[in-house]
Backbone as a printed PyTorch tensor [residue, N CA C, xyz], in Angstrom:
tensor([[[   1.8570, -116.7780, -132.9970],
         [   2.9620, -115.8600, -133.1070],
         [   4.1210, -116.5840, -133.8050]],

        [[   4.6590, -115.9960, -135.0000],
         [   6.0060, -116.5960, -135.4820],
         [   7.1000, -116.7590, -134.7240]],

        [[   8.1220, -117.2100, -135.1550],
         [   9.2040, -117.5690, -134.4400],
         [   9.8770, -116.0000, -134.7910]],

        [[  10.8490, -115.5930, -133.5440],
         [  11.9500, -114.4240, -134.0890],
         [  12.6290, -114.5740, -135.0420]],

        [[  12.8390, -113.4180, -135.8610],
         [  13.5790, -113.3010, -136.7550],
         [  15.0790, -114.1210, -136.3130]],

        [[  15.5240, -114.8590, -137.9090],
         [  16.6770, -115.6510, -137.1650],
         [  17.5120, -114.8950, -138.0320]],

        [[  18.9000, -115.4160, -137.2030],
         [  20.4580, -114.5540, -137.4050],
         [  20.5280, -115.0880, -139.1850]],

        [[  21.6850, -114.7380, -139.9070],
         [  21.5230, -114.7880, -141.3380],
         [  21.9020, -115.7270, -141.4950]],

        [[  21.5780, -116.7950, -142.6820],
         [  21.6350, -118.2780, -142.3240],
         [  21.2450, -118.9940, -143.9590]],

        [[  22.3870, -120.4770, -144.1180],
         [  22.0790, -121.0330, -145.2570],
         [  20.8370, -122.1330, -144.9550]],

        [[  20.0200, -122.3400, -145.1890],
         [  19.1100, -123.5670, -145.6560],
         [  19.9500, -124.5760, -146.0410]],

        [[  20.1800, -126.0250, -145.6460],
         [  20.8020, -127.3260, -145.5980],
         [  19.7500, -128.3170, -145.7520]],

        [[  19.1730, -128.6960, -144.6230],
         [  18.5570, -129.7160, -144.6080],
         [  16.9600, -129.5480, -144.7990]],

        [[  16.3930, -130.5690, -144.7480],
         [  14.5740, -130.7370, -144.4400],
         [  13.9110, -131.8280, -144.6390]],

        [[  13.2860, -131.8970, -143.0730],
         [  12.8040, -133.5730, -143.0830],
         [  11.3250, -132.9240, -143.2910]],

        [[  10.9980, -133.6070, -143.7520],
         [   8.9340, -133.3250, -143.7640],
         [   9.0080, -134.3140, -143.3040]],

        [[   7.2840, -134.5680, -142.2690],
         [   7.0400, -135.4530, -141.5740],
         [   4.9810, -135.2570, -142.0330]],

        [[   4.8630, -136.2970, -142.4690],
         [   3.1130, -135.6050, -142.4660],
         [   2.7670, -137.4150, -142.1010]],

        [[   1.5710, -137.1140, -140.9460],
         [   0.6000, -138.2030, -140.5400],
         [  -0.7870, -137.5540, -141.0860]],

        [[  -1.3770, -139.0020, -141.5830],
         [  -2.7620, -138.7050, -141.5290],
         [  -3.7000, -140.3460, -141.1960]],

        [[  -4.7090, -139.6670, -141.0420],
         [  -5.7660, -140.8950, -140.4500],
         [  -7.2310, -140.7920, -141.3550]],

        [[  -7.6580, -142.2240, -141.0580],
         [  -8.6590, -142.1970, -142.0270],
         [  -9.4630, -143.8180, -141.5110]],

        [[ -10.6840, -143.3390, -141.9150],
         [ -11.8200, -144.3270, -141.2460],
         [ -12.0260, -145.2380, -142.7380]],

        [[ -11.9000, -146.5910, -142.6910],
         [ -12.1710, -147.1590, -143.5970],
         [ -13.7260, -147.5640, -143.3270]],

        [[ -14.0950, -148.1850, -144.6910],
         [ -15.5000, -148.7090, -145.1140],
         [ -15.4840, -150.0490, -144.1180]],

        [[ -14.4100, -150.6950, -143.8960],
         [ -14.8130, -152.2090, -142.7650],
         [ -14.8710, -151.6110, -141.4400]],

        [[ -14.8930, -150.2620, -141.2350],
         [ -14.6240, -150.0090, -139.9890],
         [ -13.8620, -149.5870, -139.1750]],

        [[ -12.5490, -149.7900, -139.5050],
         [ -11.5370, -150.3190, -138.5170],
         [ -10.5590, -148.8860, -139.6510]],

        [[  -9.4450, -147.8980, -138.7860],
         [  -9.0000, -147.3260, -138.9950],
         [  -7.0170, -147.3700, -139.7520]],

        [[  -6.7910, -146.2740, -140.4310],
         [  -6.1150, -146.4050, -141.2380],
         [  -4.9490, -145.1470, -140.8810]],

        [[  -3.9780, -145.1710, -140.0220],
         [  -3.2940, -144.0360, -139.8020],
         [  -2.2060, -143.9870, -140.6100]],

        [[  -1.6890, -143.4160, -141.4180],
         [  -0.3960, -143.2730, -142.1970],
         [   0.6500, -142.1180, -142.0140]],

        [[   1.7270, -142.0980, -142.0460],
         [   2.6980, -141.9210, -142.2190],
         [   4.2090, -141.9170, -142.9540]],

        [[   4.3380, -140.7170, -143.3730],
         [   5.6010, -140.3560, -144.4140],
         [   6.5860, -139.7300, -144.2050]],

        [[   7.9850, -139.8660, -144.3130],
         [   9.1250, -139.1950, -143.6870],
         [  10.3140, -138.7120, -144.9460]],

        [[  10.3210, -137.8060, -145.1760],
         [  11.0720, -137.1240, -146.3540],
         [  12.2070, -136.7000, -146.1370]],

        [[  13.6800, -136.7560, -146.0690],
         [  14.6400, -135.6320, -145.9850],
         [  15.4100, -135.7370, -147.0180]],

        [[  16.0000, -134.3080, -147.1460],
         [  16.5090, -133.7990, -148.2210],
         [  17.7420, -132.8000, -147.7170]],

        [[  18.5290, -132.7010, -149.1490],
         [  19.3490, -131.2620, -148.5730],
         [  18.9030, -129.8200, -149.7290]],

        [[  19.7770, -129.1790, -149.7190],
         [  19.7030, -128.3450, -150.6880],
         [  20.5720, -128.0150, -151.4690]],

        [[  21.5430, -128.7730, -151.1330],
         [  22.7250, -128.7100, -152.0330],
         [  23.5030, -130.5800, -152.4580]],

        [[  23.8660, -130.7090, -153.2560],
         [  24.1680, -131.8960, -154.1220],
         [  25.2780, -132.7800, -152.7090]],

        [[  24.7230, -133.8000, -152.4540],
         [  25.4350, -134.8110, -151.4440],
         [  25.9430, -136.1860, -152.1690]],

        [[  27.1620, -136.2470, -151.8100],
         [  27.3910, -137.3790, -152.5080],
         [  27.4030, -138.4520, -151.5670]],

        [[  26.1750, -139.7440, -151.9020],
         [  25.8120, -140.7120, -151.4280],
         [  27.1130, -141.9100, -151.1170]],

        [[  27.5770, -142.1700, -150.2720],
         [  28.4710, -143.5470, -149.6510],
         [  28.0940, -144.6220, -151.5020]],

        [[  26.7750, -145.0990, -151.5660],
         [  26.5810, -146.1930, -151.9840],
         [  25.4610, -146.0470, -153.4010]],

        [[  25.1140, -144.5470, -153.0010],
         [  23.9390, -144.3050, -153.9200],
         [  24.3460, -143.2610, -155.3780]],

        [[  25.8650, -143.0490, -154.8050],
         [  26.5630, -142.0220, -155.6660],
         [  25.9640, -140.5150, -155.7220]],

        [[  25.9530, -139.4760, -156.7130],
         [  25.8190, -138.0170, -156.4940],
         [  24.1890, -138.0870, -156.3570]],

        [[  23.7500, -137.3720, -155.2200],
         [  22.5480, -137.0600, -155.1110],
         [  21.8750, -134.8970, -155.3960]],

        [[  21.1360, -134.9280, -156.4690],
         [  21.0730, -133.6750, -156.6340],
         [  20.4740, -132.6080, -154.8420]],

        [[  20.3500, -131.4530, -155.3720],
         [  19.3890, -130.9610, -154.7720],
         [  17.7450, -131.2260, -154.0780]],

        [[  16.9540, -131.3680, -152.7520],
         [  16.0590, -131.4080, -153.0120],
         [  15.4050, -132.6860, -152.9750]],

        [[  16.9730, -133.9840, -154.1610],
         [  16.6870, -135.7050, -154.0350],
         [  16.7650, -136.2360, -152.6540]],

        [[  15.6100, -137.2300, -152.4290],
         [  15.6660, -137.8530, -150.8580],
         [  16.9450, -138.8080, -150.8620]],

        [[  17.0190, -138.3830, -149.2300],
         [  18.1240, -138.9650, -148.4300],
         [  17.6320, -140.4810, -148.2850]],

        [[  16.3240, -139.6790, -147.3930],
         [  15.4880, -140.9820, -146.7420],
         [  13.9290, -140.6150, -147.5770]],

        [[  13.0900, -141.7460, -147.8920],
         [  11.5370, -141.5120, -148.3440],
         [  11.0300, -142.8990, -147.6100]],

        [[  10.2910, -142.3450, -146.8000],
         [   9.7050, -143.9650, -145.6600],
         [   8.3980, -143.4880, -145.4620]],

        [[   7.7690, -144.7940, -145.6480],
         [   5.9040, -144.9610, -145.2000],
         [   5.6480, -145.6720, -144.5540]],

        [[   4.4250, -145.7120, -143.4570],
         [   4.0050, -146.8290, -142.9570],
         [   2.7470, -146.4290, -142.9940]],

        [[   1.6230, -147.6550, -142.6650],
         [   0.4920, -147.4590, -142.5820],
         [   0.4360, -148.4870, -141.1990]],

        [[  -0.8650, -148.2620, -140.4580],
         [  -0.7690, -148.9950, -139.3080],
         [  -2.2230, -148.8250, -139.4750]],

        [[  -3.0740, -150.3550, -139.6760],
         [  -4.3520, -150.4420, -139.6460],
         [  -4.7330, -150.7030, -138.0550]],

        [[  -5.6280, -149.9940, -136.7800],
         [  -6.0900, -150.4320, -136.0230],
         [  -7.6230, -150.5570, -135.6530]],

        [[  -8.1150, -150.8410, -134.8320],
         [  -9.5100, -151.1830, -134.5170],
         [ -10.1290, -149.9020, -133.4060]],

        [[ -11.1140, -150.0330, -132.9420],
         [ -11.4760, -148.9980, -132.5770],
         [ -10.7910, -148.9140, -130.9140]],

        [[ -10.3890, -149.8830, -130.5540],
         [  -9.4400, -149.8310, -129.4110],
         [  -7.9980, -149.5620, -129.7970]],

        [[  -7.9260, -149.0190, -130.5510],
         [  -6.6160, -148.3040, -130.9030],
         [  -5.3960, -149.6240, -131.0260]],

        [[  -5.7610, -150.9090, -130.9420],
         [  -5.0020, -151.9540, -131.1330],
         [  -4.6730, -152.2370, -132.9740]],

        [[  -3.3840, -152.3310, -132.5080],
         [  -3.0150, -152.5250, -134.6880],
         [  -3.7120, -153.9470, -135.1790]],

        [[  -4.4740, -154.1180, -135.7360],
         [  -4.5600, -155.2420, -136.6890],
         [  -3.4290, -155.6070, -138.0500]],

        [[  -2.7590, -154.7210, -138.5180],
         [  -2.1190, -154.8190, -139.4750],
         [  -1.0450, -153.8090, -139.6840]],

        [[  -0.2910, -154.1750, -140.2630],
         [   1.3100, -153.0390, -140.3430],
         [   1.8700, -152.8390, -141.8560]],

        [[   2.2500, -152.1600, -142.5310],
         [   2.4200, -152.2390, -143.7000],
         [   4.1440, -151.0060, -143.3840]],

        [[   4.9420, -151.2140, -144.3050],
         [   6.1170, -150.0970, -144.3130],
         [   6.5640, -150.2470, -145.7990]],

        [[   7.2740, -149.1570, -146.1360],
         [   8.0530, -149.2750, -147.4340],
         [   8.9710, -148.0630, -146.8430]],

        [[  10.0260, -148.4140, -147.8380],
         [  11.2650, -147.6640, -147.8380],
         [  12.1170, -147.5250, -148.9660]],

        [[  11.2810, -146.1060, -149.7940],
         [  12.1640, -146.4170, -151.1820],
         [  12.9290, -145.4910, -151.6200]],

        [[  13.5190, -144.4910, -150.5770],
         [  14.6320, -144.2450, -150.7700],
         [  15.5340, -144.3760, -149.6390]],

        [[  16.8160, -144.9720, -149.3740],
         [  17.3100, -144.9770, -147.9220],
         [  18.9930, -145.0990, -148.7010]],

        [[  19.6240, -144.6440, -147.8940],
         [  20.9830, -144.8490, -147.8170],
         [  22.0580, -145.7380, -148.3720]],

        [[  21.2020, -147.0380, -147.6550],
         [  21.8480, -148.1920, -148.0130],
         [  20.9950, -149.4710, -148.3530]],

        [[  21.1850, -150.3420, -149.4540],
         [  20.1060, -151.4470, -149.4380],
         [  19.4560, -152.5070, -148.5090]],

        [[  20.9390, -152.2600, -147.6460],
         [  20.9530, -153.2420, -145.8680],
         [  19.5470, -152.2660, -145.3810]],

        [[  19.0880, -151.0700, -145.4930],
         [  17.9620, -150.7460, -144.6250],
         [  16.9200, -151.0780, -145.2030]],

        [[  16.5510, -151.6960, -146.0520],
         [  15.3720, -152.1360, -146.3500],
         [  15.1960, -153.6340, -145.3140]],

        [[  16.3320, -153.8310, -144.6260],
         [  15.7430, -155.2790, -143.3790],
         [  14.8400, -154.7050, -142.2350]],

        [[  14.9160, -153.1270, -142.3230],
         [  14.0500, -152.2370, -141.4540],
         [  12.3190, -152.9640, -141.6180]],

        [[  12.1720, -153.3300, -143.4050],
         [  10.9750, -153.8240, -142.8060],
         [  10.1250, -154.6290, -141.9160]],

        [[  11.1530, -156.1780, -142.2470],
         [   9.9530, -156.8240, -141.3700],
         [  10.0480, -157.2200, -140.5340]],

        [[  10.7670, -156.5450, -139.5800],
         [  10.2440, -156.6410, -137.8540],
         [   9.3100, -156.0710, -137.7380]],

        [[   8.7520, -154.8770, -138.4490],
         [   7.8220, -153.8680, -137.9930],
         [   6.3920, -154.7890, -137.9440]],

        [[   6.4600, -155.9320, -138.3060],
         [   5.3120, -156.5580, -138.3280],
         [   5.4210, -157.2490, -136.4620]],

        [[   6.0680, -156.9610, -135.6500],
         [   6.7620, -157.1390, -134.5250],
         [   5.4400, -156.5020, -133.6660]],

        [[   4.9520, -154.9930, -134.5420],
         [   4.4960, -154.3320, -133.8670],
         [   2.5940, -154.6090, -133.6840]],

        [[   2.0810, -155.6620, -134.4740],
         [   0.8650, -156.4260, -134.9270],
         [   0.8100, -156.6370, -133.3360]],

        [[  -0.6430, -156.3460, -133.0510],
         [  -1.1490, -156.4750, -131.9740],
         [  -1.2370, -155.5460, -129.9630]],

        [[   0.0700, -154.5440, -130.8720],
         [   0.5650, -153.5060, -129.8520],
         [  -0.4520, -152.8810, -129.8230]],

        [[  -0.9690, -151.7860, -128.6560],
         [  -2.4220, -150.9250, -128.5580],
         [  -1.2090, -149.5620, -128.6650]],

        [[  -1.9130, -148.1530, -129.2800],
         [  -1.5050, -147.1580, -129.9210],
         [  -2.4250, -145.9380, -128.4620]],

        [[  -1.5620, -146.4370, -127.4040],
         [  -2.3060, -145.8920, -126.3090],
         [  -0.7960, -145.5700, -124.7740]],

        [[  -0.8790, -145.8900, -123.7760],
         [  -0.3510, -145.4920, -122.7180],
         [   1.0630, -146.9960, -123.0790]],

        [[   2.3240, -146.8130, -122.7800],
         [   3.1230, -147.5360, -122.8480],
         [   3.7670, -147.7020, -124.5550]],

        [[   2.9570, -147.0300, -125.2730],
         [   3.2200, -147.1750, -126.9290],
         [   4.9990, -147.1370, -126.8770]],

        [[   5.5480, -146.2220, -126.6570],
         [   7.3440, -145.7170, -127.0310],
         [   7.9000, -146.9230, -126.4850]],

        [[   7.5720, -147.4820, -125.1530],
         [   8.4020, -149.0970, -124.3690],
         [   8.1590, -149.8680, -125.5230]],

        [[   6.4920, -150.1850, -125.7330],
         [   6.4230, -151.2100, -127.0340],
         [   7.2650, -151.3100, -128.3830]],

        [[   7.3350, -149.9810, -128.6220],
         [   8.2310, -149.5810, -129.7950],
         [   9.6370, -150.2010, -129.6590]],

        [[  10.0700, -149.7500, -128.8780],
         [  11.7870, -150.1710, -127.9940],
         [  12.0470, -151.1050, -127.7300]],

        [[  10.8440, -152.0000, -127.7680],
         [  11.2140, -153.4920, -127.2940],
         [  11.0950, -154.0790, -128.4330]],

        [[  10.3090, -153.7150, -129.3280],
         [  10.3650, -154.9030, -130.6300],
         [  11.1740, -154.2000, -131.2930]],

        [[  11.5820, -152.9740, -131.8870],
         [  12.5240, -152.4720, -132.7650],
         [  13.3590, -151.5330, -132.3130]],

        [[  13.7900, -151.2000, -130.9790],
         [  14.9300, -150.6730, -130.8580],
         [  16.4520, -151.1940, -131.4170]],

        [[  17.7680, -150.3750, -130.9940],
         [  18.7940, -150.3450, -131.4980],
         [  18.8490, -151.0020, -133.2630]],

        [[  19.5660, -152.4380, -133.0580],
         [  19.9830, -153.0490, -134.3830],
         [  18.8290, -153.5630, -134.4700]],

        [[  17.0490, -153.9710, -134.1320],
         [  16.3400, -154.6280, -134.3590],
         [  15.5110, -154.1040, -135.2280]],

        [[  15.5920, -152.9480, -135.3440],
         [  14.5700, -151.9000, -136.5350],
         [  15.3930, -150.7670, -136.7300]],

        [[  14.8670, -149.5650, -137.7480],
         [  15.5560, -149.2210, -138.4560],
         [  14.9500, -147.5460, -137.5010]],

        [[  15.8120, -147.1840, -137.3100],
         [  15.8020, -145.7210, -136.1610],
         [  14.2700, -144.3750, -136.9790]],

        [[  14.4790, -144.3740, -138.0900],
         [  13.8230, -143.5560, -138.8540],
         [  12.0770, -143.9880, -138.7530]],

        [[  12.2580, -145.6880, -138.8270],
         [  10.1840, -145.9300, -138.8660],
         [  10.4080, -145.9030, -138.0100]],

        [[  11.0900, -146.0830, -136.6690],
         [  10.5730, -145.8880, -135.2230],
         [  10.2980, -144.4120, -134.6880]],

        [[  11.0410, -143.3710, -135.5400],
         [  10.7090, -142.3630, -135.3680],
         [   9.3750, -141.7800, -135.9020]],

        [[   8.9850, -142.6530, -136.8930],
         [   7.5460, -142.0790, -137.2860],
         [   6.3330, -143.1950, -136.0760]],

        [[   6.7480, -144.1550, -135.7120],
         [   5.7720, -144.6510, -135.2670],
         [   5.4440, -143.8030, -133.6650]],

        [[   6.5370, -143.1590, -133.1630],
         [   5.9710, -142.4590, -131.9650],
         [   5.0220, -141.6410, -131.8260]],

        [[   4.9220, -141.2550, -133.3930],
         [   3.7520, -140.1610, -133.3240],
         [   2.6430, -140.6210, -133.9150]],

        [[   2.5510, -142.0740, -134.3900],
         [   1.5330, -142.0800, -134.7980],
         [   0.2950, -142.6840, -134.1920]],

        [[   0.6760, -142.7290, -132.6330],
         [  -0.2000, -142.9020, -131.7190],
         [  -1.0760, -141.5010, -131.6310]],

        [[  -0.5430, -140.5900, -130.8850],
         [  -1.1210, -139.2680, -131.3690],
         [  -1.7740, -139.0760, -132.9940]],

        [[  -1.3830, -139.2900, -133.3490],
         [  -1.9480, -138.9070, -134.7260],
         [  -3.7230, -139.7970, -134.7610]],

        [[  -3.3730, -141.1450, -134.4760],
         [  -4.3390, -142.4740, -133.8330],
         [  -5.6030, -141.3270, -132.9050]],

        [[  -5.1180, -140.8940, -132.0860],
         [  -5.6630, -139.9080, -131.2730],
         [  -6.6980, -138.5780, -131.5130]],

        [[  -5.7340, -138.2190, -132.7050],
         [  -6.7710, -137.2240, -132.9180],
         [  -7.2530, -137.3650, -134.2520]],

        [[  -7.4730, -138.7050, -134.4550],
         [  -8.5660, -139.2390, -135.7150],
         [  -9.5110, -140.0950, -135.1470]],

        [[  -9.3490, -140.7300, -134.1000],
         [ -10.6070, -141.5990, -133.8970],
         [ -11.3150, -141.2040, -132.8870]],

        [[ -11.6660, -140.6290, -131.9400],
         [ -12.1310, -139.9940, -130.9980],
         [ -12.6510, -138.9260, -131.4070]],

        [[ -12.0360, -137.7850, -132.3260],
         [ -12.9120, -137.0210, -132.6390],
         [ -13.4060, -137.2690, -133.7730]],

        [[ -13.5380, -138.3850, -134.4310],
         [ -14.2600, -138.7340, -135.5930],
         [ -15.6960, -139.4390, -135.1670]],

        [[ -15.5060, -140.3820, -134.0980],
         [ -15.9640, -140.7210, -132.9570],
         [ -17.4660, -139.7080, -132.4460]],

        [[ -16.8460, -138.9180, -131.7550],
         [ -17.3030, -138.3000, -131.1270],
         [ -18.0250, -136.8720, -131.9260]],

        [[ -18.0270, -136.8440, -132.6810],
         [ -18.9020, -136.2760, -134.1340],
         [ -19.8530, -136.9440, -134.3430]],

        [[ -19.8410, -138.5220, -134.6560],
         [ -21.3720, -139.0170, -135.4940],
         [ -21.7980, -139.5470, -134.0800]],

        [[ -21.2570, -139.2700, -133.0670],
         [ -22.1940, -139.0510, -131.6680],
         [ -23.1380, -138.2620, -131.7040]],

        [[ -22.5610, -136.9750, -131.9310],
         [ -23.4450, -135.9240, -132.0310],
         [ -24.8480, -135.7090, -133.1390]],

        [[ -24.1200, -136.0960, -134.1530],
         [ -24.7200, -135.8350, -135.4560],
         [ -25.9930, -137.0520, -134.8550]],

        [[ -26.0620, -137.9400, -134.8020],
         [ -26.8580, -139.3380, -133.7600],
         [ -27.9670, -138.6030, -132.6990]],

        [[ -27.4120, -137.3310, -132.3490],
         [ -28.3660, -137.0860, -131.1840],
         [ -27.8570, -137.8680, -129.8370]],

        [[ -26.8690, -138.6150, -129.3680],
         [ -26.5710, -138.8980, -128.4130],
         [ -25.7960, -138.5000, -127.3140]],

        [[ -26.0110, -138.7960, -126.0560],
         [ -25.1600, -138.0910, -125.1320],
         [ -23.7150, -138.6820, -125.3310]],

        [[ -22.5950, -137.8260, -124.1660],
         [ -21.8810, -137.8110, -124.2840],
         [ -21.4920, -139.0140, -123.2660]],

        [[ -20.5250, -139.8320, -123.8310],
         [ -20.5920, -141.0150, -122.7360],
         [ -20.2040, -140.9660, -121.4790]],

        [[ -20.3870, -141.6940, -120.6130],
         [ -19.4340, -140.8320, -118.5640],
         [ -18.8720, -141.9810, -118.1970]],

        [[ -17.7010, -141.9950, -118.5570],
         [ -17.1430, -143.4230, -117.8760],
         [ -16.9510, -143.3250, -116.1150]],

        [[ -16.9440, -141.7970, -116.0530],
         [ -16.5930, -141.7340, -114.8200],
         [ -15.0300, -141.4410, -114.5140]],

        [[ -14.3210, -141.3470, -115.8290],
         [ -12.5910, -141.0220, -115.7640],
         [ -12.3640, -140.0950, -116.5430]],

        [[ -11.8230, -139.4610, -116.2210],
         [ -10.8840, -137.7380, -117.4020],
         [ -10.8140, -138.4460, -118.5810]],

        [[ -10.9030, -137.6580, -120.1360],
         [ -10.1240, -138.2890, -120.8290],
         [  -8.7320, -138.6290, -120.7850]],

        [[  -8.2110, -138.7560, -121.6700],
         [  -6.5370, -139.6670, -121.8770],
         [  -5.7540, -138.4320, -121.5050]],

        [[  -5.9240, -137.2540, -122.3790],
         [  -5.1060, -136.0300, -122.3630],
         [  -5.1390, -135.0640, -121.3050]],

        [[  -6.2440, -135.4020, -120.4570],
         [  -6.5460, -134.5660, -119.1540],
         [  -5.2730, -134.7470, -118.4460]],

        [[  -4.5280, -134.6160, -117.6860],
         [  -3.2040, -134.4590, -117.0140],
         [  -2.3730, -135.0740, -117.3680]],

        [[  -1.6320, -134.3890, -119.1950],
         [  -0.7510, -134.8200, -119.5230],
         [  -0.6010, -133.9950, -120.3230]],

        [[  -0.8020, -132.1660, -120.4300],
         [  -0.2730, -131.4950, -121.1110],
         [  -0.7390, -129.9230, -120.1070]],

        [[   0.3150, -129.1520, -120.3270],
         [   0.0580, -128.3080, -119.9270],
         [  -1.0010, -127.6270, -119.6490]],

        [[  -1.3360, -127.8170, -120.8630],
         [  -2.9300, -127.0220, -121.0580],
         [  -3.9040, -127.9820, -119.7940]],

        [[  -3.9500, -128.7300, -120.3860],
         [  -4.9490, -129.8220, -119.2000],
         [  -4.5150, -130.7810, -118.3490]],

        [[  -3.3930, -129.6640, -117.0650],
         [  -3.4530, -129.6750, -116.2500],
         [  -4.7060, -129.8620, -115.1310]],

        [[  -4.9370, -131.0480, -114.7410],
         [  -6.2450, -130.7540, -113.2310],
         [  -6.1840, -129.8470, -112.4150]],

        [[  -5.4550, -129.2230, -112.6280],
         [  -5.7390, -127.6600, -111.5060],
         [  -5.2640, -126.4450, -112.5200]],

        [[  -5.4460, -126.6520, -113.9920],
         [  -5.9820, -125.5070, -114.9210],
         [  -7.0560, -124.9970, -114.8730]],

        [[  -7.2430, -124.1060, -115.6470],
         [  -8.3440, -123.4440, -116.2310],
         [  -9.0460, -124.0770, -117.1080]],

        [[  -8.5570, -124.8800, -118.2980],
         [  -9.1340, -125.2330, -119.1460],
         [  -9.9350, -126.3690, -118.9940]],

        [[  -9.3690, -127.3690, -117.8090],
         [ -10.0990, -128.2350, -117.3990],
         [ -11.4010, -128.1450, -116.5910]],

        [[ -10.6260, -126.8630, -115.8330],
         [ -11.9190, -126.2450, -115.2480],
         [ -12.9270, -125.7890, -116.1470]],

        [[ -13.1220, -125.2050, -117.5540],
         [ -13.9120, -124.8680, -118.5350],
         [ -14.6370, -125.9690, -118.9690]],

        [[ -13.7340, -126.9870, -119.5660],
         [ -14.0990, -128.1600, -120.1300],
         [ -14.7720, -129.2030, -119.5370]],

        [[ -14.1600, -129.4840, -118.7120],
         [ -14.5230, -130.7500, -117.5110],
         [ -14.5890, -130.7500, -116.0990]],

        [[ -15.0220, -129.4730, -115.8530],
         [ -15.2870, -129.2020, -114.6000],
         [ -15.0380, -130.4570, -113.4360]],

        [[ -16.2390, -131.5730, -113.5830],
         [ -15.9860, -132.3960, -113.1830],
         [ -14.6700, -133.2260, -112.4050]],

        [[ -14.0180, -132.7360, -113.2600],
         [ -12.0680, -134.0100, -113.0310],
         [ -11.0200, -132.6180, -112.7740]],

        [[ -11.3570, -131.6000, -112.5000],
         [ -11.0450, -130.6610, -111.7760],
         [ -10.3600, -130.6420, -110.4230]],

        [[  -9.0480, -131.1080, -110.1580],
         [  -8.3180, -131.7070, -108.9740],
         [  -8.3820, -132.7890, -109.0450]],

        [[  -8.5000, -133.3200, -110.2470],
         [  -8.7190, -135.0040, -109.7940],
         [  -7.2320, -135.5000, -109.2540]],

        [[  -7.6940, -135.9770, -108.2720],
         [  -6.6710, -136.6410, -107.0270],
         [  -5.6650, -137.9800, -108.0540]],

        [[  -6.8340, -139.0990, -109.1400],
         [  -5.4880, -140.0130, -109.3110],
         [  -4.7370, -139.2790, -110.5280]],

        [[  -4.7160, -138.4800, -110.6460],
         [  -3.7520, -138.1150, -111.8910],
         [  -3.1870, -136.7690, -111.2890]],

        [[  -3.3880, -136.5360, -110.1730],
         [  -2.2430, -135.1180, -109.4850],
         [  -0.9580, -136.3130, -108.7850]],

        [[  -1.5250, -136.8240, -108.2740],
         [  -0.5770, -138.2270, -107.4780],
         [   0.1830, -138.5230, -108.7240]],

        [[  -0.1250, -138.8110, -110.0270],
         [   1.0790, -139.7140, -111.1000],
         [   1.4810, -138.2120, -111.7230]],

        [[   1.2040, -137.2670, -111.8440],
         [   1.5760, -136.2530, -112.0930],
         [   3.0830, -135.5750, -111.3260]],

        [[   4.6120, -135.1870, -112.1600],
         [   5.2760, -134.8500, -111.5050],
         [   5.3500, -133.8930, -110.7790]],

        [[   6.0120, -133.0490, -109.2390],
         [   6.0900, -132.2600, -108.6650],
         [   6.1520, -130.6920, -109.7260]],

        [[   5.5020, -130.0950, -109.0700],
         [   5.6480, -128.4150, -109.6750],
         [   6.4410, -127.8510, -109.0680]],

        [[   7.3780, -127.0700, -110.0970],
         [   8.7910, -126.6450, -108.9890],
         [   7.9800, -125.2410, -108.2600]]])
């Protein structure tokens, strides 16, 4: 369903944000990330002087190579359009982030090697999501040439990751009940789960 019709209104800004993921030939995975903003009308830059229509504010990439445990092996960033030339020191702390896992605790990890003055606010804003993004490229990429293999489905014996941590898959939903019958009330994730008003 679209959003309601909105009240009458100028167009200003627009950040695009696009992640994508990708399985390399050594194995080991390739999640990327790009962050675009713009206006729509001519801004005049502090340091960069008149910027047209449309021209980036900000243009930032990262790539974050990890392994199949979702741990980074490698970090890559660029930043080639930004504000000021001082933000290009945004890059190399991000190499800070080499060896972090792209799993439970990811945003603390983030905050501790590049929060405030230690990294640059904008790649930290792309790196929060690119755990998720991590998420829904390797597991279900994963879990495809499982199939295609003829093999079962593995039983660790624990919910997946996303099982009681979104509405939808709630342990005392429906959908879990559809899906995973099994972890259906599961007791350790109603306990870390907050109160229902």
């Amino acid at each position: 369903m679209p959003l309601p019709t909105p009240a009458p209104r100028a167009h200003l800004h627009t950040r695009n944000v696009v992640l994508r993921g990708y399985h390399r030939e050594d194995g080991l995975w390739d999640i990327e990330a790009e962050l675009a903003d713009s206006k729509s009308y001519e801004v005049e830059m502090a340091e960069r002087g008149p910027l047209p229509p449309g021209g980036k504010v900000h243009g930032l990439a990262i790539r974050v190579t990890v392994d199949d445990a979702m741990v980074i092996r490698a970090i890559a960033s660029s930043m080639d359009d930004t504000p000021f030339g001082e933000c290009q020191q945004g890059n190399a702390p991000m190499q800070q982030m080499v060896g972090a896992t792209l799993g439970p605790g990811w945003r603390q990890a983030i905050e501790r090697a590049l929060g405030g003055v230690r990294g640059c606010t904008h790649l930290r804003e792309l790196l929060f999501n690119m755990a998720t993004a991590a998420y829904q490229t390797i597991p279900a990429w994963r879990e495809r040439l499982r199939r295609e293999a003829g093999q079962p489905r593995a039983d660790s014996g624990q919910p997946p990751y996303h099982v009681g941590r979104c509405i939808a898959w709630d342990v005392d939903g429906a959908v879990v009940q559809r899906h995973y019958p099994q972890f259906a009330g599961w007791e350790p994730l109603r306990r870390k789960s907050p109160p229902k008003p």
